[in-house]
Structure formats: C-alpha cells, structure tokens
TORLO-395040 format. One record per residue (C-alpha): y, z, x; residue number from 1; residue in one letter. Coordinates in nm, 3 decimals. Layout:
N
{fise {Y,Z,X},NUM,'A'}
...
END
This chain:
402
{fise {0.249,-4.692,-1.206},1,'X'}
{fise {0.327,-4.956,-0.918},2,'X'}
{fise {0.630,-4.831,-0.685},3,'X'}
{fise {0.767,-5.094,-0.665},4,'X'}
{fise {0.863,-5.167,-1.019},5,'X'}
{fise {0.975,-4.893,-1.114},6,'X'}
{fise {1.269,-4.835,-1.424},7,'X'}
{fise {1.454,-4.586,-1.542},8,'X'}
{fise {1.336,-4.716,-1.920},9,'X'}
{fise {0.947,-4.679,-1.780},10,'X'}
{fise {1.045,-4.243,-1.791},11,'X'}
{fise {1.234,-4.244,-2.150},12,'X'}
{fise {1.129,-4.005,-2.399},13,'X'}
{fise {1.278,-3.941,-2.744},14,'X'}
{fise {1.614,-3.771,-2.823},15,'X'}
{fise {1.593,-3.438,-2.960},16,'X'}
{fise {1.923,-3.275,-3.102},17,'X'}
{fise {2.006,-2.993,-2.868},18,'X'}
{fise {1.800,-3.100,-2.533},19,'X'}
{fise {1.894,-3.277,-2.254},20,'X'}
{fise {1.634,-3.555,-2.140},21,'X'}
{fise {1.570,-3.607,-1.775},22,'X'}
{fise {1.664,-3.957,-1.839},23,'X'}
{fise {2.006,-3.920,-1.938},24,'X'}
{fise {2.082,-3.762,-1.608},25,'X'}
{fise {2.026,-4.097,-1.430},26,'X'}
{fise {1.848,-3.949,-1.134},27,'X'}
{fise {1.725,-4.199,-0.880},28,'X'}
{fise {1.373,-4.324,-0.948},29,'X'}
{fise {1.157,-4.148,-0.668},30,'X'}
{fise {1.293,-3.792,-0.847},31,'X'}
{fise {1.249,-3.952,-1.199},32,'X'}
{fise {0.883,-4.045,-1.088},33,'X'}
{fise {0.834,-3.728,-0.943},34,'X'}
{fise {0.974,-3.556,-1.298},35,'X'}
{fise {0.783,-3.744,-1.486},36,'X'}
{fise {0.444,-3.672,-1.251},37,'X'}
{fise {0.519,-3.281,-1.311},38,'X'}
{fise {0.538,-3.360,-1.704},39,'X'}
{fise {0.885,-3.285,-1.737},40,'X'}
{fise {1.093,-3.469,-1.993},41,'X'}
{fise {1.358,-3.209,-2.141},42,'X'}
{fise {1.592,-2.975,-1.897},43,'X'}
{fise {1.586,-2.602,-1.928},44,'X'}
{fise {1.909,-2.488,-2.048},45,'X'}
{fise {1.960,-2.368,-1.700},46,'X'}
{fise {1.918,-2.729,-1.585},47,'X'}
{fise {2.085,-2.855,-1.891},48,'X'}
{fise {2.406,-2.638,-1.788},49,'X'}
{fise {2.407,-2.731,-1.387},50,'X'}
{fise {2.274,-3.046,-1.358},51,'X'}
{fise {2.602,-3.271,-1.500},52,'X'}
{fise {2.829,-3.090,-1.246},53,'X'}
{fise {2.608,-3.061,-0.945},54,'X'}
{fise {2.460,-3.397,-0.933},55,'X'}
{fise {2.847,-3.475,-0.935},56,'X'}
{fise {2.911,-3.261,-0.630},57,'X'}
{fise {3.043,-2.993,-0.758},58,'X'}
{fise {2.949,-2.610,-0.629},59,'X'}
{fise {2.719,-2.470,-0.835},60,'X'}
{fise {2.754,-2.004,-0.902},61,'X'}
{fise {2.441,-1.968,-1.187},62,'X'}
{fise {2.348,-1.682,-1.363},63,'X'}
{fise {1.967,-1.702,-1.428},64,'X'}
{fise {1.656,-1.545,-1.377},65,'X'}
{fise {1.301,-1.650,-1.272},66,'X'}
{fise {1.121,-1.860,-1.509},67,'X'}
{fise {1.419,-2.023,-1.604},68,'X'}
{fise {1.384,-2.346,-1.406},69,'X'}
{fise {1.684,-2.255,-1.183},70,'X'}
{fise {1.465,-2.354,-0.892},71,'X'}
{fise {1.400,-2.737,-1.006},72,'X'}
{fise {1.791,-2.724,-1.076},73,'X'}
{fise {1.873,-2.664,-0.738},74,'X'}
{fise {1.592,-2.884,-0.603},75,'X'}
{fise {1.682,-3.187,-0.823},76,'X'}
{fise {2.074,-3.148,-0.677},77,'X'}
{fise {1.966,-3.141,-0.308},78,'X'}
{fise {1.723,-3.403,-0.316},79,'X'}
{fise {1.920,-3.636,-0.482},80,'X'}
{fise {2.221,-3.576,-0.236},81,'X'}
{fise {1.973,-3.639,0.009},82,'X'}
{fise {1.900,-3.985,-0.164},83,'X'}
{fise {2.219,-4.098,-0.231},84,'X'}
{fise {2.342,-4.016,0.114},85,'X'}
{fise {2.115,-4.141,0.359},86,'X'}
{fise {2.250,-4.070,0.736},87,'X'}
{fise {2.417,-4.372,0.956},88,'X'}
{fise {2.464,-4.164,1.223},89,'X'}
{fise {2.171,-4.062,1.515},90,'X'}
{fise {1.988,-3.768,1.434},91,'X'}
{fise {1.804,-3.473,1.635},92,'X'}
{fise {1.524,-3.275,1.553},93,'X'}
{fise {1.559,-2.938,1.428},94,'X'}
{fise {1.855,-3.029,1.298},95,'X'}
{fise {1.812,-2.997,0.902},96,'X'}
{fise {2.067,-3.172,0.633},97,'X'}
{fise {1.989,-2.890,0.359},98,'X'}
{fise {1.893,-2.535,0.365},99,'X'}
{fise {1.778,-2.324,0.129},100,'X'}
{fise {1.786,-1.903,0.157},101,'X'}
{fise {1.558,-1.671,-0.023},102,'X'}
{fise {1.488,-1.309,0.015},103,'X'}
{fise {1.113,-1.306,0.023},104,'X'}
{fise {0.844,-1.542,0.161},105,'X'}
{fise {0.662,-1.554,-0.155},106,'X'}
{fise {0.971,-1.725,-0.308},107,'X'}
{fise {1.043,-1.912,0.009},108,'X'}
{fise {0.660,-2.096,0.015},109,'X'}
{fise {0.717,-2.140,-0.360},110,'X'}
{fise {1.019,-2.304,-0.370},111,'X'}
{fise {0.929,-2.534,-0.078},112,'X'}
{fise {0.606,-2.619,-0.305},113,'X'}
{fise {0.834,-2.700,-0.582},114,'X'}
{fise {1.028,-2.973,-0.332},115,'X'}
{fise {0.730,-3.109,-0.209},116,'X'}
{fise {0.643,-3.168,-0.576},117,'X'}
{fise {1.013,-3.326,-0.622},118,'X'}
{fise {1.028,-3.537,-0.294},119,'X'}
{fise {0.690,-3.658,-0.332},120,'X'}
{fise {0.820,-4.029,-0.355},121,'X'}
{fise {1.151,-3.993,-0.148},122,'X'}
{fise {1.024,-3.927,0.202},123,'X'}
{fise {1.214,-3.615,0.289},124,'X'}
{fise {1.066,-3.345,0.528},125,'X'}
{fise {1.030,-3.018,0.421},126,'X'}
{fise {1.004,-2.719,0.664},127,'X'}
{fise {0.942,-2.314,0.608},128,'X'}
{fise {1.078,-2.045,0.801},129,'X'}
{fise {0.953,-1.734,0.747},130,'X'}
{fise {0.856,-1.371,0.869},131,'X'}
{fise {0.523,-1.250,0.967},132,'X'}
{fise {0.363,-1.577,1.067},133,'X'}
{fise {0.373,-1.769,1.411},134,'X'}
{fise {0.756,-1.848,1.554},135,'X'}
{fise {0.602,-2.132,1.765},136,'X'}
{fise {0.398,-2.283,1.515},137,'X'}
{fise {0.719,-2.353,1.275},138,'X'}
{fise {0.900,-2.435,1.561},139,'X'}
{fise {0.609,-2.731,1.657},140,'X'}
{fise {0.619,-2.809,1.290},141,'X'}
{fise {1.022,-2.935,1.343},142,'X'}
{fise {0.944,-3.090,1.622},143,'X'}
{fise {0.708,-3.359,1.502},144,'X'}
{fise {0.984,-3.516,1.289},145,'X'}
{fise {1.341,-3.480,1.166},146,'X'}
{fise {1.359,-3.234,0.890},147,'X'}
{fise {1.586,-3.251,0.596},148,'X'}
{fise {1.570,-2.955,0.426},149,'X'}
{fise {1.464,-2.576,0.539},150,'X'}
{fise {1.363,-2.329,0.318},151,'X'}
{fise {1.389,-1.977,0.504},152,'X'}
{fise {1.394,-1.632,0.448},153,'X'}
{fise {1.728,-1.463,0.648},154,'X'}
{fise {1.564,-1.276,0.915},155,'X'}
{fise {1.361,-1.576,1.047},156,'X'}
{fise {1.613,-1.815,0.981},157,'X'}
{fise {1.882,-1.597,1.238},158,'X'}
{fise {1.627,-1.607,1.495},159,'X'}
{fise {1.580,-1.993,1.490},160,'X'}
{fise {1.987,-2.004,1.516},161,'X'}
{fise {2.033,-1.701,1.750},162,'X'}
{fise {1.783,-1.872,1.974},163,'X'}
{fise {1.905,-2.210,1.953},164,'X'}
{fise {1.580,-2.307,1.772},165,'X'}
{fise {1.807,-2.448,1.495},166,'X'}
{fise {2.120,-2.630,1.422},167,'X'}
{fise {2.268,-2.585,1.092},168,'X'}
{fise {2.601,-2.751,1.169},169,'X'}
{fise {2.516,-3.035,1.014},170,'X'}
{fise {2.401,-2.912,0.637},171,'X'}
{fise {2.527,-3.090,0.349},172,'X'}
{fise {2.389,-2.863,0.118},173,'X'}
{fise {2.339,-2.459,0.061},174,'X'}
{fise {2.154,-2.302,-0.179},175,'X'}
{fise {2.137,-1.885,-0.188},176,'X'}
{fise {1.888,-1.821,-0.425},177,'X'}
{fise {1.800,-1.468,-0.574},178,'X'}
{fise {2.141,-1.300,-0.393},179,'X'}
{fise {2.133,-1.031,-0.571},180,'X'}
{fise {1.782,-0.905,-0.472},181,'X'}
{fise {1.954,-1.006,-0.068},182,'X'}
{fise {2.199,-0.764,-0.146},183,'X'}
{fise {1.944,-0.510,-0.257},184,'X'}
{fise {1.696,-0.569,0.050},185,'X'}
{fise {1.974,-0.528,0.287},186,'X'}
{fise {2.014,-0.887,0.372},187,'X'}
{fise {2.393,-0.998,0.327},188,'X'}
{fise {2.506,-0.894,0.700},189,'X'}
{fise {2.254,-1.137,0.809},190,'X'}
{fise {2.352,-1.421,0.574},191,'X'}
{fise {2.737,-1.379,0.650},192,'X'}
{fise {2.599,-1.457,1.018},193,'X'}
{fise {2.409,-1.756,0.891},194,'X'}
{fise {2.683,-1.872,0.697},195,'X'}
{fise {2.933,-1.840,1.026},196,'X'}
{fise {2.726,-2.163,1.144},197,'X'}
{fise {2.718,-2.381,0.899},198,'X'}
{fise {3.016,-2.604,0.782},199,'X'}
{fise {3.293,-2.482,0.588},200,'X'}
{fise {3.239,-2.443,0.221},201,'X'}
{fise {3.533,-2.763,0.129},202,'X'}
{fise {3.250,-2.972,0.368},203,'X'}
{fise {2.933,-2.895,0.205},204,'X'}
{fise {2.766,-2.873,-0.178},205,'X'}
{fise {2.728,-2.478,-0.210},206,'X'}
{fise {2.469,-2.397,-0.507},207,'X'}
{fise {2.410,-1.997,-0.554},208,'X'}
{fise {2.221,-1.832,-0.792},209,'X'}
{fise {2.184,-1.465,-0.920},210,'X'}
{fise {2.013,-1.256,-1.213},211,'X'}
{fise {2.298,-1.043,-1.239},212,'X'}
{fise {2.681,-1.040,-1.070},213,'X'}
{fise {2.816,-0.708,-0.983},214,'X'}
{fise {3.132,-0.679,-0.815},215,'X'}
{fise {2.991,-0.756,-0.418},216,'X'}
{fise {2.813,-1.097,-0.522},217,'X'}
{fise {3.101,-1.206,-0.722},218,'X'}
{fise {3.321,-1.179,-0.473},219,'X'}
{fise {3.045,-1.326,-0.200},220,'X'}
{fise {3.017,-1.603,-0.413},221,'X'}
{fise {3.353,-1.674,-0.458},222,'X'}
{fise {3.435,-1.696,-0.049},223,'X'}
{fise {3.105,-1.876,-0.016},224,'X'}
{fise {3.204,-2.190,-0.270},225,'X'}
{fise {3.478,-2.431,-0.297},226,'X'}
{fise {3.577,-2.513,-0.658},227,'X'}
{fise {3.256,-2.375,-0.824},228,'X'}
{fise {3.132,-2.427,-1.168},229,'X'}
{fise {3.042,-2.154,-1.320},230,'X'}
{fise {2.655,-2.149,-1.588},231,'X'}
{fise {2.497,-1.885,-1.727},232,'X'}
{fise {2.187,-1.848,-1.922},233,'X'}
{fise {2.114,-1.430,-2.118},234,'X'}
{fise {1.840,-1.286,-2.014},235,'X'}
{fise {1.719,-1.195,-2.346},236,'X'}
{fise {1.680,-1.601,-2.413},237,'X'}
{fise {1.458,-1.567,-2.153},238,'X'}
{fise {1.293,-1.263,-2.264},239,'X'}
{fise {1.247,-1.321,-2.630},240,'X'}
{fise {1.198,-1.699,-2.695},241,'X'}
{fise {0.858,-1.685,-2.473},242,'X'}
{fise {0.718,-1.330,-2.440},243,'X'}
{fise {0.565,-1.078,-2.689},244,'X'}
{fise {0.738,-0.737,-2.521},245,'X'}
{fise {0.493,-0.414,-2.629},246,'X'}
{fise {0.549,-0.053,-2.533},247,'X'}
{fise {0.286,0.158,-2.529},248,'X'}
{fise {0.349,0.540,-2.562},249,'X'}
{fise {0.109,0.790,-2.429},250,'X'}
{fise {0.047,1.037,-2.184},251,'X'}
{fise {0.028,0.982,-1.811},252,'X'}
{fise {-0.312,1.124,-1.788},253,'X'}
{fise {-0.426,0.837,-2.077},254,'X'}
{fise {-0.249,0.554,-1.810},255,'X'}
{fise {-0.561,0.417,-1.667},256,'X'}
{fise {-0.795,0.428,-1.943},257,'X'}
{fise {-0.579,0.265,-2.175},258,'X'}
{fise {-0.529,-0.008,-1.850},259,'X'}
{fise {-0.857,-0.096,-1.803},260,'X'}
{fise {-0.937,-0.099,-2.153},261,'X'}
{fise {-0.632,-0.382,-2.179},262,'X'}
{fise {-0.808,-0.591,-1.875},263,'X'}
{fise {-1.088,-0.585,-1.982},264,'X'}
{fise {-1.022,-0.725,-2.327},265,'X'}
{fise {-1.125,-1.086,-2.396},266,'X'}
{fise {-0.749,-1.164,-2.505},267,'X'}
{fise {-0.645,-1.083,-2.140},268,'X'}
{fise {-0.682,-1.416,-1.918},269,'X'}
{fise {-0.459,-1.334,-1.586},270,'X'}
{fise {-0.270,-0.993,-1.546},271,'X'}
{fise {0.011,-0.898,-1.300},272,'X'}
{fise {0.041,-0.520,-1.257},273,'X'}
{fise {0.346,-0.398,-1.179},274,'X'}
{fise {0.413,-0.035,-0.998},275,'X'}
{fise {0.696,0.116,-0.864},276,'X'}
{fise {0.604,0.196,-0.531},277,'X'}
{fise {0.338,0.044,-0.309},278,'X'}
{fise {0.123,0.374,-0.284},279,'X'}
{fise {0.109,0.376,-0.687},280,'X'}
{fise {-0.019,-0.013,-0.635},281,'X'}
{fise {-0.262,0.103,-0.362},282,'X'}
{fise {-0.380,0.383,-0.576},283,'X'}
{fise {-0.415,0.146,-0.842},284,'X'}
{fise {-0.584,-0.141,-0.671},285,'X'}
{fise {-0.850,0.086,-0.591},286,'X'}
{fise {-0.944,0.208,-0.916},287,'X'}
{fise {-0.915,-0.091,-1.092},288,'X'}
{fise {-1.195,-0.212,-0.777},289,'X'}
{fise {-1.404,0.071,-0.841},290,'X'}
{fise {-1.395,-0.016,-1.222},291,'X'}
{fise {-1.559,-0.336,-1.134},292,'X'}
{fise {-1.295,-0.535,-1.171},293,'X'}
{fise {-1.204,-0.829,-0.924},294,'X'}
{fise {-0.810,-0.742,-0.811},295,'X'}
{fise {-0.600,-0.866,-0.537},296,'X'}
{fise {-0.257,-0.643,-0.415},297,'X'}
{fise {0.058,-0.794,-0.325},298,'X'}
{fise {0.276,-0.482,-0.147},299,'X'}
{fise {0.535,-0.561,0.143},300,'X'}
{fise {0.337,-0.382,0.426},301,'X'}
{fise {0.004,-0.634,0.357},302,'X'}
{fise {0.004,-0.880,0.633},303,'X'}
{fise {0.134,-1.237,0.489},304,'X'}
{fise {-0.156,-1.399,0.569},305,'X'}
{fise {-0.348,-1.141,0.328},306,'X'}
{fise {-0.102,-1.216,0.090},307,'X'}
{fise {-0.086,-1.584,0.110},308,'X'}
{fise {-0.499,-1.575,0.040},309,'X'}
{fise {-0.473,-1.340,-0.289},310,'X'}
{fise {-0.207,-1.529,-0.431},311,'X'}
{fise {-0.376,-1.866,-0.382},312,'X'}
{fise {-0.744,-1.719,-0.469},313,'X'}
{fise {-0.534,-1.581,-0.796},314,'X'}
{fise {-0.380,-1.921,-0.854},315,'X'}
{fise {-0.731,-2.101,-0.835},316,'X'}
{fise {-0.882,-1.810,-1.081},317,'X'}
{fise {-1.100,-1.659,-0.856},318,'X'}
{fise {-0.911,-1.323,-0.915},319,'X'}
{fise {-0.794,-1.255,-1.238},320,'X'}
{fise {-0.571,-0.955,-1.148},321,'X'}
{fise {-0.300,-0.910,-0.952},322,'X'}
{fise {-0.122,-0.575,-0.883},323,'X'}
{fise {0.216,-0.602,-0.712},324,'X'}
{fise {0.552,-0.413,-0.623},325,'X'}
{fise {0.885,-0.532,-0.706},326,'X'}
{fise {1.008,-0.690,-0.403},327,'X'}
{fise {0.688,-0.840,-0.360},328,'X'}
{fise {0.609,-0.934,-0.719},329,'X'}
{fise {0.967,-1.082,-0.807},330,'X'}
{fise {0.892,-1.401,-0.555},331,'X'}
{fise {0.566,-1.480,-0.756},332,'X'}
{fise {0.610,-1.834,-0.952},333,'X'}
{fise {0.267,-1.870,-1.069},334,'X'}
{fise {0.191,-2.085,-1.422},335,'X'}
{fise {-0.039,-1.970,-1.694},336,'X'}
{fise {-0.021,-1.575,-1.644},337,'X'}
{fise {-0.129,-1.408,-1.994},338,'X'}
{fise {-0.010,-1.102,-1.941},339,'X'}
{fise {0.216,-0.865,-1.773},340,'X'}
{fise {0.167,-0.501,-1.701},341,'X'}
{fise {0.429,-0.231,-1.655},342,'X'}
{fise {0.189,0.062,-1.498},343,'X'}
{fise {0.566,0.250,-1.472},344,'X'}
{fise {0.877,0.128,-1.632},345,'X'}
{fise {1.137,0.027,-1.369},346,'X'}
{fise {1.391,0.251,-1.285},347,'X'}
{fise {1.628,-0.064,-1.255},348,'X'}
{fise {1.623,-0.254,-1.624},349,'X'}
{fise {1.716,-0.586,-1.385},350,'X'}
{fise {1.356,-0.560,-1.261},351,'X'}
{fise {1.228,-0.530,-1.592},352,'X'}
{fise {1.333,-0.872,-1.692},353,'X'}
{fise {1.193,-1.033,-1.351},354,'X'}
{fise {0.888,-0.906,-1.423},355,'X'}
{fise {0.836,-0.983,-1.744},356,'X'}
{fise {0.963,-1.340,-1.691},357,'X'}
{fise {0.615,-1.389,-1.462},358,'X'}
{fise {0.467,-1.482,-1.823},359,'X'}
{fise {0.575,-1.686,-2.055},360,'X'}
{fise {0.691,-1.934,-1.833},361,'X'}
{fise {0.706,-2.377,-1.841},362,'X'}
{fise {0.704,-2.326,-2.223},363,'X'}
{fise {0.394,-2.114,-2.272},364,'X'}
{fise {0.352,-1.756,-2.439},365,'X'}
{fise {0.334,-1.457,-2.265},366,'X'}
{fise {0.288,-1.101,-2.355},367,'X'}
{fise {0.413,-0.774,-2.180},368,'X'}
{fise {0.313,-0.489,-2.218},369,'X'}
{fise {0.446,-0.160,-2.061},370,'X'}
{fise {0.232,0.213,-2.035},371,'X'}
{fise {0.568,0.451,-2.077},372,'X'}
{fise {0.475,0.790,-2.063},373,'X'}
{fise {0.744,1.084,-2.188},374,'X'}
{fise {0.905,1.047,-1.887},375,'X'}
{fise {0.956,0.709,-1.839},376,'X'}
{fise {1.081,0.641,-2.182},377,'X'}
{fise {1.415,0.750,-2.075},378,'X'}
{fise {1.408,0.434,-1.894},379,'X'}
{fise {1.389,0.241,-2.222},380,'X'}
{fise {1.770,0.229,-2.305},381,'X'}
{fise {1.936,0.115,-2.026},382,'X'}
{fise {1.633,-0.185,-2.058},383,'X'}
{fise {1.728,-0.219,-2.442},384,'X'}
{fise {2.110,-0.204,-2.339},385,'X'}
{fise {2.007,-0.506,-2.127},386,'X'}
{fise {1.848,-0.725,-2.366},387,'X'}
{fise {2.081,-0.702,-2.593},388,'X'}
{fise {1.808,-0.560,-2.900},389,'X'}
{fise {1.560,-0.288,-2.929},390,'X'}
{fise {1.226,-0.269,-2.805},391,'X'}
{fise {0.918,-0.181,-3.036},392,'X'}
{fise {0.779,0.142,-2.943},393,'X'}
{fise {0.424,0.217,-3.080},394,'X'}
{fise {0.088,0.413,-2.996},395,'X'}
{fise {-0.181,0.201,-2.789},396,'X'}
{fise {-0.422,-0.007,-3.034},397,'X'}
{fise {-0.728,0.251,-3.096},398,'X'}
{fise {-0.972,-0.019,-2.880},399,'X'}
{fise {-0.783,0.088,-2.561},400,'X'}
{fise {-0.780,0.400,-2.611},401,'X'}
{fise {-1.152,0.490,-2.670},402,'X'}
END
C-alpha cells in the first residue's frame, strides 16, 4: 500500500451487528495502517467500551484482564494523542510525553512490542526502563533521540527520576497497567512517588487498568484521575468464550505422571506450567528435563537476560514448554499457546483467571487444564465463586494415567 495515499475507505471492513470496526473510530491513518498490518478489524469489547471516551480525552479506570486487548486500548489512546498533538514548543532529551507503568518486565518489553507494532508508521520513539539490565545502556538509548513514550517498571523508573535521569513533568499521558498485581508486589509507595512528578491529574489523560478493584485501588484510582470513565469487561467472558477449563482429580503422588503424559500428547502444541512457588517450578523444570522433554523456566530470581532468551526461544518454537510462577507468568503475552497447566491450583482465584487467559487469546481456542489433588480442591470454590458458574470436575483420561 503506497503511504502516501492512504484512506480511511482503503481499511473498511463489513458491519457486523454487535462489533465495533476499527474504522468507525476514525483513528488517524498511520494507526489505521498499523491496525490493519496486525490484522485487526473488530475491537475487543474492552476496546469497544474505552476507545469512544478515551480517544475523546477522557480518563480512562478499566476493569479487564490479560488477553483482553486492554493493552492495544491503551496503546491506540496514547499514540493517537501523540498524533493529534504534535509539540510547538523546544524539546529535551529524556524528557518523554507519555509513560506507561507495569509491575513486571515481562509485561513492560511486551507492551512496548505492542507500540512498536502500533507506531510503526507514526514516528514516535519508544524507550524501556527496566530492572536487572544495564542503567547506562537505557540511559544512552534516550539520549540518541527525543523519546515520546516510556514504558517502565516502578523501581527503575524512580531511579531515572531520583537521579535526574528523567523528566516526567512534561507527560501528557499515564497509563498504570496491572495495579492491582503493584499493589500485591509492594509497589504503590513507589508509584505515589512517581506520580508526585508528573503533572496534575486535571493536566494530563490518566488511563488505569486492573483485574479486580478492592477497596485500596479504588480509591488510588479515584485520586489518580480527573473525571474518569468507568468500563468493565467479567472475567468469565474472558474465561469461557475462548478456553476449554478441565480439572483433573487425583492424587498428588499421580501429579507428574499424569503431566508428562498430557505433554507429551500429540494434541499438546505449546504448554505454560504454572506452580505456586518457584522451588515447585524448579523442581518441576527438572523433571520434566530429565523426562526428555525440551522446557524453559520463568521464576523471579532467573537473571532477565535468561529470561528474555526462554521466552523468545519459546516464542520462535524452539521450546515447547514453559514452566512459570505467578508474578513471573502473569506478564507473559505470547500468541498461539495450546494449553495451560495448573501443576497447583492458586491459592488466589484472581490468579487463576490470569493464567488461564495465557490461552485462548486474539480469538483462538485454548484449553486449561488443572492437576487438583484432595487438597487443593478446596481451592475450587472461591475460583467457581469467581467465574460466576461451576467448574467440571472429572478423573484424568485413562491415556495419562497409564
């Protein structure tokens, strides 16, 4: 398609009752070409939801989990502020127009992937701040050119400021993604100090998102906006619509037979494990290796380097198995995995939806299956509270159990 001709009529796609079409949003054409490069021509009813009050400015509180296209909401909204607005007065380096907060790298690499992917055509630079790799390296990187929009984790991001590394006095545009796993991972204290810099909440856009809303983030997200709008999308849409949930019950002894029975079956394409704690995923990494299985392990005392190679040697198919912990595993946006594993149900139903919603996602199926042992079951009603229905409960197929 030639640049320079581009129309908003060149990205139309047919009406169907009950979606919202890209094109109706009237994005400017660099995003729509960009949208349309990524094969996206209906919203996500996440999108569907934000998108008509965020593109108009408004503050943006959303109630969504991963898999739900929440990311490419808040994307879309930033980058076309960007756009729209371009800046008449002198600019400095290191001095970023939007800035985007997540709790894990994982999440922070993928979302800054994701605005690559949107900005392709618009010319906006993209920068990463994260823990565990080289300060001066992603301080050289903002130094080559003005950046527009930083995607950071908290820690790393209150160094840049705290040193004077950063100036986020001039941000347009906030977007707290995921706050209610920064609560859980300690990291509010630090993104009240963040917030301290930037400009008041009546003088920026403020998008925030969150699985679930107790009483702390409501109230965080409340000071934290001006005027919000207020979207929500269940969790069980997001559960049921796209992933076949199984529970498995058995005996904890019968675990890792019935495991590498399941990976090993032809039906199983690309696995994430989940575990509990990191030495149940180290334990489990290593028998699953001396089953003969290729395996990578994503737990938060790995090096990021070591993690950054697993997850792109899992993307590219050279592993076909990943086996992760929560805080880890809930940053992992990664198309086309078949299935997910529950090794031990979550204690916290929350982080039974986030895992499950690693499958299933862009549209695809997914299936789920969980190893519940006696007791673990007692996890299984607070998790079918959750969802809103019950969960089939049945004995492993006799194949994985020989």
């Amino acid at each position: 398609m030639n640049n320079k001709n581009w129309q908003l009529s060149d990205f139309q796609v047919q009406k169907i009752e009950g979606k919202t079409r890209f094109h109706d949003l009237k994005l400017p054409e660099p995003i729509m070409h960009a949208v349309n490069d990524l094969g996206f021509e209906y919203c996500s009813p996440i999108q569907a939801l934000a998108l008509p009050h965020s593109l108009c400015g408004k503050d943006t509180i959303g109630k969504a989990q991963t898999g739900t296209g929440k990311s490419a909401a808040f994307l879309i909204t930033v980058i076309d502020d960007l756009i729209s607005n371009p800046v008449e007065h002198e600019r400095y380096l290191r001095e970023p127009r939007a800035l985007i907060i997540a709790p894990t790298r994982e999440l922070v690499n993928q979302i800054a992937n994701d605005a690559k992917d949107l900005a392709k055509y618009s010319k906006l630079s993209i920068s990463t701040l994260i823990g565990g790799e080289n300060y001066d390296k992603q301080k050289q990187t903002m130094d080559k050119e003005y950046v527009d929009i930083v995607v950071a984790t908290p820690g790393r991001l209150l160094d840049f400021i705290s040193r004077d590394d950063l100036y986020v006095d001039m941000v347009e545009s906030l977007v707290l993604d995921e706050a209610d796993r920064m609560l859980d991972m300690g990291f509010i204290p630090q993104v009240k100090r963040i917030i301290a810099h930037v400009p008041k909440s009546e003088s920026r856009q403020t998008q925030l998102f969150s699985a679930t809303f107790s009483e702390d983030i409501l109230n965080l997200a409340k000071r934290w906006t001006h005027d919000p709008i207020f979207v929500e999308v269940e969790p069980e849409k997001v559960a049921s619509d796209s992933v076949d949930q199984r529970v498995y019950l058995l005996a904890n002894e019968e675990k890792l037979k019935v495991l590498l029975n399941i990976l090993k079956d032809e039906a199983t394409e690309s696995t994430i494990i989940f575990t509990n704690r990191r030495d149940q995923s180290q334990k489990l990494y290593e028998a699953i290796r001396e089953a003969g299985l290729k395996a990578g392990i994503l737990t938060g005392e790995i090096a990021q380097h070591k993690r950054s190679r697993t997850l792109e040697s899992f993307r590219e198919g050279k592993l076909n198995i990943l086996v992760a912990t929560d805080v880890v595993g809930r940053g992992i946006h990664i198309e086309n995995v078949s299935h997910v594993i529950n090794y031990n149900l979550p204690e916290d139903p929350e982080d039974y939806v986030h895992r499950i919603g690693r499958t299933g996602r862009a549209e695809a199926k997914g299936t789920s299956i969980s190893l519940a042992c006696e007791d673990e079951s007692f996890e299984l009603p607070a998790i079918e509270k959750l969802l809103g229905y019950s969960l089939k409960c049945e004995m492993p197929p006799e194949r994985f159990m020989a």
